[in-house]
Structures are given as structure tokens and as C-alpha cells.
C-alpha positions in Angstrom: 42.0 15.4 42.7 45.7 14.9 43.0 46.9 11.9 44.9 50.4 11.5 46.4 53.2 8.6 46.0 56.3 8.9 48.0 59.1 5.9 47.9 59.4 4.0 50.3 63.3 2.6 51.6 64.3 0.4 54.2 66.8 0.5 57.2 67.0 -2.1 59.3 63.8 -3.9 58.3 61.6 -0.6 58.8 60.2 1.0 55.7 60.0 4.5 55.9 58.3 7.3 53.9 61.1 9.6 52.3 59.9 13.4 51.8 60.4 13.6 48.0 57.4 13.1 45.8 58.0 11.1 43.2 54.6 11.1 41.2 51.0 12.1 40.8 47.9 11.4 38.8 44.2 12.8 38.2 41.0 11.0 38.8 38.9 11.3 36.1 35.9 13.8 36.3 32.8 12.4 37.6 30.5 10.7 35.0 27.5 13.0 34.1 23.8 12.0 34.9 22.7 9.7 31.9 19.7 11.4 29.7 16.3 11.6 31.3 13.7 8.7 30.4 10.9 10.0 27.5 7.7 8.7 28.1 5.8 8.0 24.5 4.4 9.7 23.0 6.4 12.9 23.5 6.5 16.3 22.4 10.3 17.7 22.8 10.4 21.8 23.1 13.6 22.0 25.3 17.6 21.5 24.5 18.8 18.1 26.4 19.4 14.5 25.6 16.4 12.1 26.0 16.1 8.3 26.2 14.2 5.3 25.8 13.6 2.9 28.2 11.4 0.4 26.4 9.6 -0.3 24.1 6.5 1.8 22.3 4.0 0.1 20.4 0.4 1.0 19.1 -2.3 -0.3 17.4 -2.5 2.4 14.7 -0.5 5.6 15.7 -2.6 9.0 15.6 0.2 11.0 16.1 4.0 11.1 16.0 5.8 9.0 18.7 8.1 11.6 19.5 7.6 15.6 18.3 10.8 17.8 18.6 9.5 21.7 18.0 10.9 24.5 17.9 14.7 25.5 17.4 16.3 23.1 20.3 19.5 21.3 20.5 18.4 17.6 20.8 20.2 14.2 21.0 17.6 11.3 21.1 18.9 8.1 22.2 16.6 5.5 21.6 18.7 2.8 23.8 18.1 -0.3 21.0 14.1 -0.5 21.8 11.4 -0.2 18.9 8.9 2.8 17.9 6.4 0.8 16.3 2.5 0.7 15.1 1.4 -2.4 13.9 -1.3 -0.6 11.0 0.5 1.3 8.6 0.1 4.5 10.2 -0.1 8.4 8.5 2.3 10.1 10.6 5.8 10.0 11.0 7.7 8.0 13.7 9.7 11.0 14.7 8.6 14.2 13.4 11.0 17.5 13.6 10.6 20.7 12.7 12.3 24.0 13.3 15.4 22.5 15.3 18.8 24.0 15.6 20.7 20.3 15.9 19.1 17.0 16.2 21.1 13.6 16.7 19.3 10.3 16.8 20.8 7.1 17.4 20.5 3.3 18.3 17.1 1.8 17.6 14.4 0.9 15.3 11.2 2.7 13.8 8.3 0.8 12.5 5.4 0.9 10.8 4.7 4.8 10.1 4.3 6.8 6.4 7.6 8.6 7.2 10.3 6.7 9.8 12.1 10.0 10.8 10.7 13.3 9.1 13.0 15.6 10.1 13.3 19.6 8.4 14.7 22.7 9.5 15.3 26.3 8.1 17.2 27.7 10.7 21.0 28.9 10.1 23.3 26.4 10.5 21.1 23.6 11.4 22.9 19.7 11.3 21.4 16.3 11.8 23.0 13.5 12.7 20.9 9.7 12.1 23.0 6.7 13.1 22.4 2.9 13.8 18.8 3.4 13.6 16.7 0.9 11.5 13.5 1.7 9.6 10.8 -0.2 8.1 7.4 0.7 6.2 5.5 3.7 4.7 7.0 6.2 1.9 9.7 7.5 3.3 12.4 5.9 5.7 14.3 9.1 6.0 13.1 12.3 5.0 15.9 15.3 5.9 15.8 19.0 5.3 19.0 20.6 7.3 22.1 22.7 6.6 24.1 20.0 7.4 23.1 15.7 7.1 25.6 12.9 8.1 23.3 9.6 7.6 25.1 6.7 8.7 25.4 3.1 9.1 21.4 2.5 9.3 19.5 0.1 7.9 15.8 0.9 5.7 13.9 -1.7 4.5 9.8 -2.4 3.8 9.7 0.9 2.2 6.8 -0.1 0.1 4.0 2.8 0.4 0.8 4.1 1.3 -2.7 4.0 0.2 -3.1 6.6 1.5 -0.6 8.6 -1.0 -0.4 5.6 -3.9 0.8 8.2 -5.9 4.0 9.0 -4.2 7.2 7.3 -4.7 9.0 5.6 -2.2 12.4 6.5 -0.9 15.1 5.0 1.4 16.7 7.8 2.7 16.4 11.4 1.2 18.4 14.1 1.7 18.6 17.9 1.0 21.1 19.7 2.0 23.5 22.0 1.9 26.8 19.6 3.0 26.1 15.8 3.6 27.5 12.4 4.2 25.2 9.4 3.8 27.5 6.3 4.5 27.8 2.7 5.6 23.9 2.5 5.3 21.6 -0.7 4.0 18.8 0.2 1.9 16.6 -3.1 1.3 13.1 -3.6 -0.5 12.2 -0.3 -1.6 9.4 -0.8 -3.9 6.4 1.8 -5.4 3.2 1.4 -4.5 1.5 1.5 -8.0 3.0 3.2 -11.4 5.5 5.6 -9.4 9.2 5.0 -8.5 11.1 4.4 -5.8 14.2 5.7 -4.9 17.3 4.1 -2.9 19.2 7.8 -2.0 17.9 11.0 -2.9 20.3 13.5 -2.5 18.7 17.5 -3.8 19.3 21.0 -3.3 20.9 24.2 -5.0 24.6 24.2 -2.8 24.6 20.7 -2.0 28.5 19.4 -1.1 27.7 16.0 -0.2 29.5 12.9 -0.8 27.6 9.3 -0.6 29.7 5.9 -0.1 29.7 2.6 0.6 25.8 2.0 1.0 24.1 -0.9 -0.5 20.7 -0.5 -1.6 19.5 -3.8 -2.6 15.5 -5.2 -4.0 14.6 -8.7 -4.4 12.5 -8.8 -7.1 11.2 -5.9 -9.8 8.2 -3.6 -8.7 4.8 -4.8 -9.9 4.5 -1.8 -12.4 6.3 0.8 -11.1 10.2 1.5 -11.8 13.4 1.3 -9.5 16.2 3.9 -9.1 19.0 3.2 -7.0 20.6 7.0 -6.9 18.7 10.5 -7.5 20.7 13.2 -7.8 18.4 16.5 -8.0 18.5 18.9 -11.0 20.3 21.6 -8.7 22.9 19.8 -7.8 26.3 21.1 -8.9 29.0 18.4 -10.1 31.9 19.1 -8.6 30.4 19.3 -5.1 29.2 15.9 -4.8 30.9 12.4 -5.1 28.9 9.1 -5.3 31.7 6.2 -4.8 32.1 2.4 -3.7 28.4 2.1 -3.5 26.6 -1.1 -4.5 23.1 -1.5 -6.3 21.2 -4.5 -6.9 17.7 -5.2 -8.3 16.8 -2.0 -9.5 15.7 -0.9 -13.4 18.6 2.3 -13.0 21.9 2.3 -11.5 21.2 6.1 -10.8 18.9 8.9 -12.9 20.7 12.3 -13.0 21.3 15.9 -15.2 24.5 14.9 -17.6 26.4 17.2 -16.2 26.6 15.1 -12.8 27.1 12.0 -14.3 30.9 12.3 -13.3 30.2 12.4 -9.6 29.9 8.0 -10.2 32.9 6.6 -9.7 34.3 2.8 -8.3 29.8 1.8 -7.8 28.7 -2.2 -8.8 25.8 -1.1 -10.9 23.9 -5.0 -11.1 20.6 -3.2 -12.8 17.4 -4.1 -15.0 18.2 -1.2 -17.6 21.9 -1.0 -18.5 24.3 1.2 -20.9 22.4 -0.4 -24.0 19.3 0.4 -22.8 20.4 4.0 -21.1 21.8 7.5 -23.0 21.9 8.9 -20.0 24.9 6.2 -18.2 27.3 8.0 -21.1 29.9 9.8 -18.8 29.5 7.3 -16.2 30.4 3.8 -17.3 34.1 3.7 -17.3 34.3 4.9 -13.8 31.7 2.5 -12.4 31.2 -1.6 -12.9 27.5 -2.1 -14.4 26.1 -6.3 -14.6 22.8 -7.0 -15.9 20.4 -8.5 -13.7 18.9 -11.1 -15.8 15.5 -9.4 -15.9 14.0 -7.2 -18.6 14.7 -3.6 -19.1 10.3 -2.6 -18.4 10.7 1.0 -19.3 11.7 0.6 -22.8 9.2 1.4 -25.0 8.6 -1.8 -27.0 8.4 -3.8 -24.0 6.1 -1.6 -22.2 4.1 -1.9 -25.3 3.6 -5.3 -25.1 2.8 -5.0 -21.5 0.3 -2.8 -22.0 -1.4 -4.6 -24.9 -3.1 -6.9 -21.9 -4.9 -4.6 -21.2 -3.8 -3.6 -17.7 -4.3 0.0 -16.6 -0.9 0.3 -14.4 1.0 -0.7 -17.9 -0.6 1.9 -20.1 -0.2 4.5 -17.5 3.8 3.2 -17.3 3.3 3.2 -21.4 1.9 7.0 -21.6 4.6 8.0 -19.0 7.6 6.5 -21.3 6.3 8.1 -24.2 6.0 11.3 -22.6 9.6 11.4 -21.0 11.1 9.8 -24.6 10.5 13.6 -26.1 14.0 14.3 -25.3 15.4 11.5 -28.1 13.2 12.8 -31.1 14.6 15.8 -32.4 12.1 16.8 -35.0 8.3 18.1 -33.9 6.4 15.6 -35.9 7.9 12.6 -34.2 7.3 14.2 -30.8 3.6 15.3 -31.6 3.3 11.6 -32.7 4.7 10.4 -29.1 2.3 13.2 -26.9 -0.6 12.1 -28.6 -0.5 8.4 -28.2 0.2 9.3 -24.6 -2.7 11.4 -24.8 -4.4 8.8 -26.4 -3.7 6.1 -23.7 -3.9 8.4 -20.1 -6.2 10.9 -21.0 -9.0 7.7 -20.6 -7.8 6.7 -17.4 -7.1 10.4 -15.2 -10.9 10.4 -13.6 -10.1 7.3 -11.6 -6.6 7.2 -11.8 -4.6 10.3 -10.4 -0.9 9.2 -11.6 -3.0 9.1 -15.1 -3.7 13.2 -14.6 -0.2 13.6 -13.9 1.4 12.6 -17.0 -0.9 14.4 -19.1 -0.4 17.6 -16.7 3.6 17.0 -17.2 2.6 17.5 -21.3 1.4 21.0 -20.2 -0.1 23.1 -23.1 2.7 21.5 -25.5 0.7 19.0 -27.5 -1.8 21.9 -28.0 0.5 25.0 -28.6 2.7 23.3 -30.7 0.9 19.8 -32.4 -2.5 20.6 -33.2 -3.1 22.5 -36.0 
């Protein structure tokens, strides 16, 4: 709508309206409806843009609080209230699968084995997470899209499940083919047993992603399990991904990757358990990069885990086996590395009835101890 202005003059006291119009301007359109309410819990199978309008909590969540199926173009707005069960449930706050684009936003998650669990094989598919904060379980974000952007959310209480005390826990994890995981505060990420846990995880074959200015900060060391503030997966291609201005505190490693992506770390605060005296595998990476010791014991070094071990706990010999097993890439010769597998042997092969992170060390030796070291 256009609206008129003429000048007005005077003549002998009278104003009067002259016939030239001088200016115009356009309303803006009319605001569109807001999205509809969602009612929890929810199962999403149409394109549109949902809301919250208070509030969901359970006892112990039996199923996801909100489902999104098939491939539908979805923005969630969760309006600043809370998904939350108060047991630590076995399903996933928000569970996607199939979508074509799926944007959530502005609220908090808590109390379920994976916060958002979100996965998609259809062409083209993007995911947008932003402002939401998560808390419990295994996962706090778990994303499988063509394209990710992550950003400015806080995880935190990432500490496991008995249900899975064999998994490792992660903040946020990512595979993707482009991504951008920014501005985001990963807090007390810790395993639930001998596993690891796992600030960012960033996989895939194609992966162009680029990771900045997040902090991903623990407290206090794992009870036997290991820290890792950065994963960068075995298929990821170096000069497609850049890890800079992050900041890790409280973890054994500063980051855990193929040397060949080593070069993606650039202007991080690396304050860690395990620094580039205890670590090969920071070569390549510590110019670029600020790394501080934390003032607490490097625990996956072989002597130390030793003398761990020699209590007499069974979480320590299983860390102890799994050291030894992953050392095999330092001895060159076969007779120090048939020495190494069969004290791991030795120490998990005792323990895998009862204890199933036991079984998968010795299943990580494979057939190599026998082709190769018994005669």
C-alpha cells in the first residue's frame, strides 16, 4: 500500500493542499502467522515450523519427545522451555531420520542417551542446531547430514549410560560432508567406565568443515577412562578442514588424529593431561597451537598405567591391556610387539566374560598375536 503526502502552503492564514506529490512510502507486508503449538510428545511427518509452548517433563521417557520422519523441511523452535526426563532415559530427546532440512533452535534438552539424534541420507540434506543446551546420556549431539552448522550451544553432563557402559561419550559429533561447529560450550564430558570421551567429533570421507572458537572444558580427570578434546576421523582429508582459536581444558589429549591432518590445528590453547613429551602424534601441530600442562598425570602412559594397575583394579588393567595394544605402532621390530600383545593378552583375556570393553581389546588384536607371534 502506497500512501500519499502533498505540501501544504499558506495564503492568507488558509493552508491548502497543492496538487504535486512530493513523496511516498510502503507499509511493510503483513507479519506471517507464528508456527503452530507441538503438543509432546510428537511425531513430525509434514514440512512447517513447529513450537513449544511450555515445558515437557517425564518421569522416565519411553520414547522420543519429538520424532521428525520422513524427508520434510522442518524448523523446530523450542521457544527457551525444557525437554526433559528426570531418569536417564534410552531414547533420544529429538530423534530425526530421513529429513530433507531440519533447523532447531532456542531451548534445552535433558536427561536422554542422545540430546538431539539427528541422520539423513537424502541429497542435499543441511541441519542447522543453535542456542540449544544439552545435558546427560552418551551423546549430546549426534549428526549425520550433507551439510551441519552447530552453533553457539552449550553440552554439558555428558557422562554415559549403563545401559551402553561401553560407549564413549561425546559432546557434539558430526559427519558430514561441509560443516561449521562454532561458538559452542562443551562442559563435563566424561566416560562411563574404561572408554573415552570426546569434546568434537568431526568424520567422513568429503568432509570440508571448519571448527572454531568452541571451548570444551572438564573439571577433573575421568575415573579410568581417557579424555580427547578433538577427533578428527581417519577419512578426513587435510586440506578440507580447519580446527582454529579453539580452547581445551582438562582433558588427557588436546586432539587424536591421522598425521596427515595434524596441520588442520592452528591458533588452539591446548591446557592437557598428556602433552608434546608425552605425545608422537602432536609433531606437526605444536608450533601452530599454544599447549600448558594441566598439573595432572599423563594416565595413558604405559609406566603409569602400570602402577595403576598393580592395585589390582580391573578398569586399570583393562586401560593397561588397551595401552599396550595401541603402543604396537612405536616398536618397529616383531619381538617387541609380540612381547606387548601378549601381556595384553595376558591381562584382558581374564577379564572379557564379565567385562565387554575386556573382549574388545583382545578382538582389536585380531588373529595377529597368533599368525604372527606364536610359534
Amino acid at each position: 500500500m502506497r500512501v500519499p503526502f502533498g505540501l501544504f502552503v499558506f495564503a492568507g492564514g488558509v493552508a491548502v493542499l497543492t496538487a504535486a506529490l512530493v513523496f511516498s512510502w510502503t507499509l511493510p507486508p503483513e507479519k506471517p502467522p507464528s508456527c503452530p503449538e507441538l503438543v509432546l510428545p510428537a511425531t513430525i511427518a509434514e514440512d512447517g515450523c513447529y513450537r513449544l509452548s511450555s515445558d515437557y517433563e517425564v518421569e522416565l521417557a519411553a520414547r522420543p519427545a519429538i520424532s521428525i520422519v520422513g524427508a520434510v523441511d522442518v524448523t523446530l523452535d523450542l521457544s527457551g522451555y525444557t525437554i526433559r526426563s528426570h531418569a536417564p532415559s534410552i531414547r533420544s530427546g529429538i530423534q530425526a531420520q530421513g529429513f530433507a532440512s531440519l533447523d532447531i533452535r532456542n531451548g534445552s534438552i535433558d536427561g536422554f542417551l542422545f540430546g538431539v539424534r539427528a541422520a539423513s541420507d537424502v541429497e542435499a540434506s543441511a541441519v542447522i542446531i543453535e542456542g540449544v543446551q544439552v545435558s546427560g546420556g552418551i551423546r549430546g549431539l549426534h549428526i549425520t547430514a550433507d551439510d551441519v552448522i552447530v552453533s553457539d550451544n552449550h553440552v554439558t553432563q555428558v557422562t554415559g549410560h549403563e545401559i551402553a557402559p561401553q560407549a564413549h561419550s561425546m559432546g557434539i559429533e558430526v559427519r558430514a560432508n561441509t560443516c561449521t561447529v562454532q561458538d559452542n560450550r562443551i562442559e563435563e564430558v566424561y566416560p562411563l567406565t574404561t572408554t573415552e570421551a570426546v569434546g568434537i567429533s568431526i568424520t567422513g570421507a568429503d568432509t570440508a568443515c571448519h571448527v572454531f572458537d568452541n571451548v570444551i572444558v572438564n573439571a577433573h580427570q575421568p575415573d579410568y577412562g581417557r579424555g580427547i578434546g578433538f577427533w578428527l576421523g581417519t577419512q578426513v582429508q587435510p586440506s578440507q578442514v580447519a580446527v582454529i582459536n579453539n580452547r581445551v581444558e582438562g582433558y588427557a589429549y588436546a586432539f587424536l588424529s591421522r598425521d596427515t591432518v595434524r596441520g588442520a590445528y592452528r591458533m588452539n590453547t591446548f591446557q592437557v593431561d598428556c602433552g608434546p613429551d608425552d605425545v608422537a602424534s602432536y609433531e606437526g601441530a605444536i608450533d601452530a597451537n599454544t599447549f600448558a600442562g594441566s598439573g595432572a598425570d599423563c594416565r595413558d602412559l604405559i609406566p603409569v598405567l602400570r602402577d595403576l594397575a598393580s592395585t589390582g583394579s580391573p578398569n586399570w588393567e583393562i586401560r593397561l591391556g588397551a595401552a599396550l595394544i595401541e603402543a604396537l605402532v612405536g616398536p618397529r621390530d616383531l619381538e617387541a610387539r609380540c612381547r606387548q600383545l601378549a601381556e595384553a593378552s595376558a591381562i584382558l583375556a581374564p577379564l572379557a566374560d564379565d567385562r565387554v570393553e575386556a573382549q574388545d581389546q583382545l578382538d582389536r588384536m585380531g588373529s595377529f598375536l597368533e599368525q604372527h607371534c606364536i610359534n
